[in-house]
N, CA and C atoms as a LAMMPS dump frame, in Angstrom:
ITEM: TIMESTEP
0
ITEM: NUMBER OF ATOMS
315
ITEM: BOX BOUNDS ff ff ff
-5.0000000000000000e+02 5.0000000000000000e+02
-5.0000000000000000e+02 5.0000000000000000e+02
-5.0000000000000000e+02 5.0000000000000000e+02
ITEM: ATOMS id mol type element x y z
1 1 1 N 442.656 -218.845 92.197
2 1 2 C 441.708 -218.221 93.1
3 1 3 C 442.45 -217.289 94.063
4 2 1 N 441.804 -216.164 93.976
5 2 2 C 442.404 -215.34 94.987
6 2 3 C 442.166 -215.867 96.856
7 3 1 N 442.867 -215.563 97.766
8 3 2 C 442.525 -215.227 99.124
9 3 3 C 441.967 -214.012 99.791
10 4 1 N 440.633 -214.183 101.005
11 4 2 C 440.284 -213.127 101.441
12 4 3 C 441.608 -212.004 101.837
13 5 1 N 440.812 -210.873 102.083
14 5 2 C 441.87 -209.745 102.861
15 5 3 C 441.427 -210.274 104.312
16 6 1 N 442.749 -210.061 105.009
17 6 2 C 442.562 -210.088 106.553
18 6 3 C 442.436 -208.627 107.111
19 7 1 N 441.795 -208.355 108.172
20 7 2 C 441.222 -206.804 108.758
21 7 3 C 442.607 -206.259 108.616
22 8 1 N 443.906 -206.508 109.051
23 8 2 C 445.017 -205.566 108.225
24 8 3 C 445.464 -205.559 106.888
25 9 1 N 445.266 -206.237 106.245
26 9 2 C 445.415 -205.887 104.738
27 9 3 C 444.001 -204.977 104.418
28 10 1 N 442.488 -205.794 104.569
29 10 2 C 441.893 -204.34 104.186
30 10 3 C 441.955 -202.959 104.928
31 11 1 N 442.366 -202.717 106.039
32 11 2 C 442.551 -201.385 106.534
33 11 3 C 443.904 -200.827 105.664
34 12 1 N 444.924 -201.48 105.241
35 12 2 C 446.17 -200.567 104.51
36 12 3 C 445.37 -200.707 103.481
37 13 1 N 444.896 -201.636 102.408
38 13 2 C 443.974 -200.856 101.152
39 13 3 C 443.484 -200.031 101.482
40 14 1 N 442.362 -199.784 102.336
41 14 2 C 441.364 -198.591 102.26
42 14 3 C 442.273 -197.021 102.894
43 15 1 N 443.505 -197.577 103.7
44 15 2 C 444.039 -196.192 103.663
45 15 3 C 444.973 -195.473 101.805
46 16 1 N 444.89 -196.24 101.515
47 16 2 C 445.426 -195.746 99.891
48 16 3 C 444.247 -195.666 98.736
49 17 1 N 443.15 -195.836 99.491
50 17 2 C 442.015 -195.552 98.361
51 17 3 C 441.344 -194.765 99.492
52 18 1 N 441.062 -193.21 98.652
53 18 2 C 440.664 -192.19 99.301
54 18 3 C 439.35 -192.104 98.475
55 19 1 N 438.213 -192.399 99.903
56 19 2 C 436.995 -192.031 99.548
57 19 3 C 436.287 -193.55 99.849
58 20 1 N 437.149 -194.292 99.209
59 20 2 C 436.756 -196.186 99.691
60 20 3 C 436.772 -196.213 100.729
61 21 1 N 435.167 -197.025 101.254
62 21 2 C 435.149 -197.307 102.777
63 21 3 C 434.43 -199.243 102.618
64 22 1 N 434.256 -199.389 103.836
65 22 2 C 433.878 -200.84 104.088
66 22 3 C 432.143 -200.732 103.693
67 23 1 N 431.414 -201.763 103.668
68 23 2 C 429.684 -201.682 103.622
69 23 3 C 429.753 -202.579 104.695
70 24 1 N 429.103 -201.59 105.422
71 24 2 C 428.687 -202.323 106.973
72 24 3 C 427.917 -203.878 106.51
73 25 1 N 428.102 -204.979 107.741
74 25 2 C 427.337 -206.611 107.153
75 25 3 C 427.573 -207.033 106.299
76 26 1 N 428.894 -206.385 105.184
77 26 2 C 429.154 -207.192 104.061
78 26 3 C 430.242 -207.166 103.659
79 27 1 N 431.182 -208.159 102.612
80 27 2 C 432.632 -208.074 102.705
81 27 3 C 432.885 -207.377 101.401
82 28 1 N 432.639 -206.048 101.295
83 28 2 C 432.855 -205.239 100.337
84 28 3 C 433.15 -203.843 100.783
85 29 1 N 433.465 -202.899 99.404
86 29 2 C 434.184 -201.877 99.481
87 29 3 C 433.366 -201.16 98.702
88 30 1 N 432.861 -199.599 98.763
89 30 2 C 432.155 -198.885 98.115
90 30 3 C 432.631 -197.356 98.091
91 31 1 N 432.363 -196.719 96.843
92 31 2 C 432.833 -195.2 96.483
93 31 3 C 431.795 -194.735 95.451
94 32 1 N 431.527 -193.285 95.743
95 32 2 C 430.224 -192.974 94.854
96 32 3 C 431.163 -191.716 94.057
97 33 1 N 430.936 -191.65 92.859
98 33 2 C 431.821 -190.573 91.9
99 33 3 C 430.889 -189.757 91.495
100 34 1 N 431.17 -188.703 91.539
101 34 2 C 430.107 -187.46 91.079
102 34 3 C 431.176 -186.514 90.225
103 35 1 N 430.521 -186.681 88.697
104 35 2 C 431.49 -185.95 87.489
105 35 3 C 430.593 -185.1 86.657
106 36 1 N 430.543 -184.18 86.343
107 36 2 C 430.454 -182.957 85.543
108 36 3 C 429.226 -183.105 85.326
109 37 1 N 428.924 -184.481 84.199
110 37 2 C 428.081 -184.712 83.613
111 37 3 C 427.534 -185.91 83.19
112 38 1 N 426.655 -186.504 82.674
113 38 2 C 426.557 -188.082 82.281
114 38 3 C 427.758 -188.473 81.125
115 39 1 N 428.378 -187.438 80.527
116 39 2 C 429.362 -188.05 79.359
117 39 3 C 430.581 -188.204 80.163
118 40 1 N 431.115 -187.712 81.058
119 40 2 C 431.963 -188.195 81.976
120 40 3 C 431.848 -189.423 82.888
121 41 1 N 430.623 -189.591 83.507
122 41 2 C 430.174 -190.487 84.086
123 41 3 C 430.629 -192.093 83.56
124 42 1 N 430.059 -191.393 82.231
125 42 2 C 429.715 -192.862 81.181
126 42 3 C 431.25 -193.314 80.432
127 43 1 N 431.453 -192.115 80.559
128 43 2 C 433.138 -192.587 79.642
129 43 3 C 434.117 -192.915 81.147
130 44 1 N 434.244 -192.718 82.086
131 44 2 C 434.875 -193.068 83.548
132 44 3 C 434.234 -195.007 83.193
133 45 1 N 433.101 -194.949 82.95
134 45 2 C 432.203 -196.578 83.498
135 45 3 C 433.022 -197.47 82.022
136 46 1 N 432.961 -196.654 81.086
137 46 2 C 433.66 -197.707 79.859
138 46 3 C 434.786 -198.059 80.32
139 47 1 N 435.838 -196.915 80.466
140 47 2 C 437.158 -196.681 81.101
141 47 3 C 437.344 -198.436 81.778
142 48 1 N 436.425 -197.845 82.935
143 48 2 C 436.697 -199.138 84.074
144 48 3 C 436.265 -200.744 83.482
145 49 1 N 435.007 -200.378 82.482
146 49 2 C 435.027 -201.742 81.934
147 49 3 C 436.035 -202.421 81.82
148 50 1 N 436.7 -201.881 79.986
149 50 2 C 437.35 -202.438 80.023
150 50 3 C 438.627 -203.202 80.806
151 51 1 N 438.693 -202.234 81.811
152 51 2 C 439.954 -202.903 82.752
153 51 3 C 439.316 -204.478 83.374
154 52 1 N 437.738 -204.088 84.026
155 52 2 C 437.422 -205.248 84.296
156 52 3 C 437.323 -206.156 83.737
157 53 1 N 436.917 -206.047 82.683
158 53 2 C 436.661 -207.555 81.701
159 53 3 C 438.484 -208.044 81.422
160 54 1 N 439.525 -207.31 81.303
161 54 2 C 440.785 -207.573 81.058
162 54 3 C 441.049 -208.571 82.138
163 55 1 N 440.74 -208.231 83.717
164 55 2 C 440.785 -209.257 84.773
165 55 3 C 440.155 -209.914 85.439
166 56 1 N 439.141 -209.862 84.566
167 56 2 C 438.037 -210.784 84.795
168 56 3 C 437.378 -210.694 86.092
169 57 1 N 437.478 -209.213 86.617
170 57 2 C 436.756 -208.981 87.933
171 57 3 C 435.406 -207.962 87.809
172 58 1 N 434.678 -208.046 87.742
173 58 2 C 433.478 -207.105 87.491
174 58 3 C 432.668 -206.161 88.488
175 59 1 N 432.455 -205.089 88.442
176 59 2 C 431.778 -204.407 89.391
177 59 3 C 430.623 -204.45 89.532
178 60 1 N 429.872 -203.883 91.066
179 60 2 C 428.512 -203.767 90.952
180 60 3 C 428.402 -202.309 90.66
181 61 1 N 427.588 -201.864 89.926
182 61 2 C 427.365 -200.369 89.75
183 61 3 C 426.056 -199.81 89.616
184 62 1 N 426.04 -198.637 89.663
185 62 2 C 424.814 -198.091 89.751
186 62 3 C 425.219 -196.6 88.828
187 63 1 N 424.477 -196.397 87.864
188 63 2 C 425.014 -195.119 87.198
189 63 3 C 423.162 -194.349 87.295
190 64 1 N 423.654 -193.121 87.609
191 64 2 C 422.025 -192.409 87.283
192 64 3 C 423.078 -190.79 87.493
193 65 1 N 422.369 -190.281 86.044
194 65 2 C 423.468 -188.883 85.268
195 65 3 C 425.073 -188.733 85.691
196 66 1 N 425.191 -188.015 86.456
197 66 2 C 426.89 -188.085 86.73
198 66 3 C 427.127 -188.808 87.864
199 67 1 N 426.521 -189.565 88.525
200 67 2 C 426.743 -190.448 89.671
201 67 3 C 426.902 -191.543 89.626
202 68 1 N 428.181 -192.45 89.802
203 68 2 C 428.066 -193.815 89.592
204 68 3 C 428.923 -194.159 90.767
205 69 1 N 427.694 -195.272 91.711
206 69 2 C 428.33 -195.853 92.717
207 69 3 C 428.82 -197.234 92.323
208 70 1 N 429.909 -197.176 93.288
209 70 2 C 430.626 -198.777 92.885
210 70 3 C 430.074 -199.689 94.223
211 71 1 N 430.432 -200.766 94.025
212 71 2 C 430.678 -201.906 95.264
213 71 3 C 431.475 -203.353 94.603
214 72 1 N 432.761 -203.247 95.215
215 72 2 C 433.434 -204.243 94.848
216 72 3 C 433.607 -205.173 95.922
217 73 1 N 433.978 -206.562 95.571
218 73 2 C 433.793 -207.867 96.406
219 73 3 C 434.176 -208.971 95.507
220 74 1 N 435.008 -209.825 95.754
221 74 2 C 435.309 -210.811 95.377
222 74 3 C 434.152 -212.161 95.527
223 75 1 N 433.502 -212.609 94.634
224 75 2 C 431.805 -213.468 95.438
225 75 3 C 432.636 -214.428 95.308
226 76 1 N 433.324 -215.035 94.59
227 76 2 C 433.567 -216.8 94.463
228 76 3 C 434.68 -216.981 95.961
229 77 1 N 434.989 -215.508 96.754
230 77 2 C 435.739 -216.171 97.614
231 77 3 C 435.074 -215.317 98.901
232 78 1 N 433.952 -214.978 99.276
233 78 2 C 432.819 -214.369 99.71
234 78 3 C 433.936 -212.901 100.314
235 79 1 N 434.296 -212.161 99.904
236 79 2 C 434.595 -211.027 100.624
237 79 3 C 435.817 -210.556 99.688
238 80 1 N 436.678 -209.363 100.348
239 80 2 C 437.575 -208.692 99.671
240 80 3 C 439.078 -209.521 99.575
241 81 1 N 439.419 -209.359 98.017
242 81 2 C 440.321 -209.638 97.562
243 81 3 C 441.574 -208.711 96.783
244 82 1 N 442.906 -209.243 96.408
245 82 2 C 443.657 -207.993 96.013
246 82 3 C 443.104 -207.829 94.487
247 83 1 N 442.145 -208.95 94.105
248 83 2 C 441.257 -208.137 92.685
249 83 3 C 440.108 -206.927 92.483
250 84 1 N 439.811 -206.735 93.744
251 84 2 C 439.223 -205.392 94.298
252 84 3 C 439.946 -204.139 94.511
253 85 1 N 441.07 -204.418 95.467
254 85 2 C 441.843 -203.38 95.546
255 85 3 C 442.992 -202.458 94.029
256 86 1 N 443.012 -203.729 93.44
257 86 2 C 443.395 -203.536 91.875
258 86 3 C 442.25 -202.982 91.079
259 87 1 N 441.205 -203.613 91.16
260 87 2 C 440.422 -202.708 90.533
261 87 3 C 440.282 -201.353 90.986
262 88 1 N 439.754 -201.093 91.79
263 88 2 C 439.109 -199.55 92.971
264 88 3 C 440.364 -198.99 93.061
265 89 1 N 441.927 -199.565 92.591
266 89 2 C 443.444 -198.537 92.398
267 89 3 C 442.765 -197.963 90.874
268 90 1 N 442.586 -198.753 90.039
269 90 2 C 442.422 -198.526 88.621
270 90 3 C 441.483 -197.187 88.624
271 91 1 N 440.262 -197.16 89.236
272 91 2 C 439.047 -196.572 88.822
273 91 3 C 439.517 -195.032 89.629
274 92 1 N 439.981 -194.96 90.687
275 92 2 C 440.537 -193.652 90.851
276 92 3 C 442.32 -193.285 90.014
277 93 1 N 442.113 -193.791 90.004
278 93 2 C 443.636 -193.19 88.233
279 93 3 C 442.358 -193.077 87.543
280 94 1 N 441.412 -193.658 86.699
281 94 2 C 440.968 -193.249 85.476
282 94 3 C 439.669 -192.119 85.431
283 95 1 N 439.075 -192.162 86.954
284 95 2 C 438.515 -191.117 87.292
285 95 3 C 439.038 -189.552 87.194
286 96 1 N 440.093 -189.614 87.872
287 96 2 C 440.56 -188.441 87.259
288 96 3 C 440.699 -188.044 85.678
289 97 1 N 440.434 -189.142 84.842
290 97 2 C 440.939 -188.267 83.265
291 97 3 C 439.667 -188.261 82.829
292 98 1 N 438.372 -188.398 83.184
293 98 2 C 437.041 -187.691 82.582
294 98 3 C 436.476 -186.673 83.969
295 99 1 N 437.38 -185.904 84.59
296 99 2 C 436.752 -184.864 85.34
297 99 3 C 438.383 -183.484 85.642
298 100 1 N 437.28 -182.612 86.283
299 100 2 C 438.732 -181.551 86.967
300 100 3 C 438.267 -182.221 88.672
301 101 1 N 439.086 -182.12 89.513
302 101 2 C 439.209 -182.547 90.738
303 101 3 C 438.045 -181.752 91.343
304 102 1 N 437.182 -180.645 90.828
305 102 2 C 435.713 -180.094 91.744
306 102 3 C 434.659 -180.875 91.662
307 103 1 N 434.955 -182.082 90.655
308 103 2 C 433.652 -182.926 90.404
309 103 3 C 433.772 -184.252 90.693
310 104 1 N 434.865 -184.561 91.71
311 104 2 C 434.696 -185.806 91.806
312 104 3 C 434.86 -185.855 93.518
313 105 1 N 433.781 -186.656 94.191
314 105 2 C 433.597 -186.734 95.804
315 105 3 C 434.144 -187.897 96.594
């Protein structure tokens, strides 16, 4: 089982994930990706699958055409863990290889 982040460990994550911020009232982390098109979108969301299912950490997502918001959170240990910050490292590396840098926010 992982351990929560303490308010200085999640403030140095969120300064190395650009664009990741906190969700106000809740112990999670959220980033919305905006790519070209839905085939980018969708191949970025496989991308990240598979990483998740590899560590058995899963995202919440929301995909509608090239927009897919995340929200990551560790539930079995109610708030943020370094299996979040590993993930949300992963998803901006793999974001970049289904876009050019004008399509992603």
């Amino acid at each position: 089982m992982r351990n929560k982040l303490n308010e200085e460990q999640k403030k140095d994550a969120l300064n190395k994930l650009p664009g990741w911020s906190l969700v106000l009232n809740k112990e999670s982390i959220t980033k919305t990706y905006i790519f070209k098109d839905f085939n980018q979108a969708f191949g970025f969301m496989c991308h990240s699958a598979l990483k998740a299912e590899t560590i058995n950490h899963h995202p919440e997502w929301l995909n509608v055409w090239n927009r897919v918001e995340i929200t990551l959170s560790t539930h079995d240990v109610g708030g943020l863990t370094t299996l979040d910050v590993e993930l949300a490292s992963f998803m901006e590396t793999t974001a970049q290889l289904y876009t050019d840098d004008e399509y992603v926010d």
